[in-house]
Residue, then its C-alpha position, 0 to 999 in steps of 0.5 A: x459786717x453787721x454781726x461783726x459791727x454788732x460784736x465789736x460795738x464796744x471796741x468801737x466806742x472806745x476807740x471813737x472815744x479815745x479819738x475824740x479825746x485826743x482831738x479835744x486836749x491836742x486842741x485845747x492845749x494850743x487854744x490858750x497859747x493863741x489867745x495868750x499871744x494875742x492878747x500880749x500882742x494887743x497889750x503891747x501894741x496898746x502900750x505903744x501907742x499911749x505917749x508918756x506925760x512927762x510931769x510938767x508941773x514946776x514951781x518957782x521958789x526964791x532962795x536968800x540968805x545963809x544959802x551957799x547959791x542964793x536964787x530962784x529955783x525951779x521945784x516940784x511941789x511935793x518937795x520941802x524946804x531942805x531939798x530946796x537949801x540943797x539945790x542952793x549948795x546948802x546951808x552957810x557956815x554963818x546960817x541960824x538953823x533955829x528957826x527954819x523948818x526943813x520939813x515945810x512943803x514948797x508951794x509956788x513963788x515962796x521965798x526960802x529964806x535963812x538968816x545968818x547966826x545974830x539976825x531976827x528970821x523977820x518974825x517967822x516962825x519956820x525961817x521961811x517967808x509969810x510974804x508971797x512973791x508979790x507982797x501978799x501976806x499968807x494967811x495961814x502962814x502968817x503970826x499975830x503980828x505978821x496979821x496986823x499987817x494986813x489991813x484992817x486986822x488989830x490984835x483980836x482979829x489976828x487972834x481969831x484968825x490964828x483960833x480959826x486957822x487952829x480949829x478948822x485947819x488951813x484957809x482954801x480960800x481968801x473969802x474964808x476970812x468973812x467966817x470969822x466974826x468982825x470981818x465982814x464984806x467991808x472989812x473983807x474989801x479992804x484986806x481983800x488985795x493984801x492977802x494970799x493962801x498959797 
């Protein structure tokens, strides 16, 4: 038996050979498949249990004017102006267009508003309110003369406030206002409840 061993070594082998591949791929082939349907398993289940956060974020937006359904509208913030007037059925047919700006994003407690044809859009330049919903002036919407408003702010500051509202972009916060030079703490105080930057 070992002369018969010893001549057929390489028969052997190669059968052995043959054997152990056979065993390796039949394996393999069914090892990714497993893991596959594990991990989808997992990722579904995974998915399963995440609840879905419905978007809650709404803003109110008071409609008036030239609209056909005048009214408080609810909104998200990403939308604009025309998408608001649409909500409200849309523009009258007495509506002046010419001063109101449809791109304008919505924030909260805006008011929307647009004049009919012959009527002054209240000295704004987009049509669209610079009073917030509680009497606060916006100040980066606000014009020259809308700034005078406020008190404590003539001509030159309402100029310098518009140049710093040009240069650096729009306010973040009321407080920005004490960069400006001639607003200080004082001056600061008596503006402080007349104003707004949302």
């Amino acid at each position: 038996m070992k002369e018969w061993l010893i001549d057929h070594k390489y028969y052997i082998a190669a059968a052995l050979a043959v054997a152990l591949g056979f065993l390796y791929y039949s394996n393999r082939d069914t090892a990714p498949t497993d893991i596959i349907a594990a991990s989808t398993a997992v990722s579904e289940e995974g998915l399963q249990e995440t609840p879905s956060v419905p978007d809650t974020t709404t803003i109110l937006i008071d409609v008036k004017g030239a609209v056909k359904k005048p009214g408080v509208y609810h909104a998200s913030p990403d939308e604009r102006v025309i998408d608001i007037i649409e909500l409200a059925g849309g523009l009258s047919e007495s509506a002046d267009t010419s001063g109101v700006n449809f791109a304008q994003k919505l924030q909260d407690e805006m008011i929307v508003y647009v004049p009919a044809k012959g009527e002054e859009a209240g000295g704004t330049a987009s049509g669209t309110s610079v009073t917030s919903g509680d009497g606060k002036i916006n100040i980066n919407r606000a014009n020259e003369t809308e700034l005078q408003e406020i008190p404590g702010i003539g001509p030159s500051k309402a100029a310098a406030i518009i140049e710093y509202r040009e240069k650096n972009g729009p306010f973040k916060k009321p407080e920005e206002l004490k960069e400006i030079s001639g607003i200080g703490d004082k001056t600061f105080e008596k503006l402080e409840g007349a104003i707004t930057v949302h």
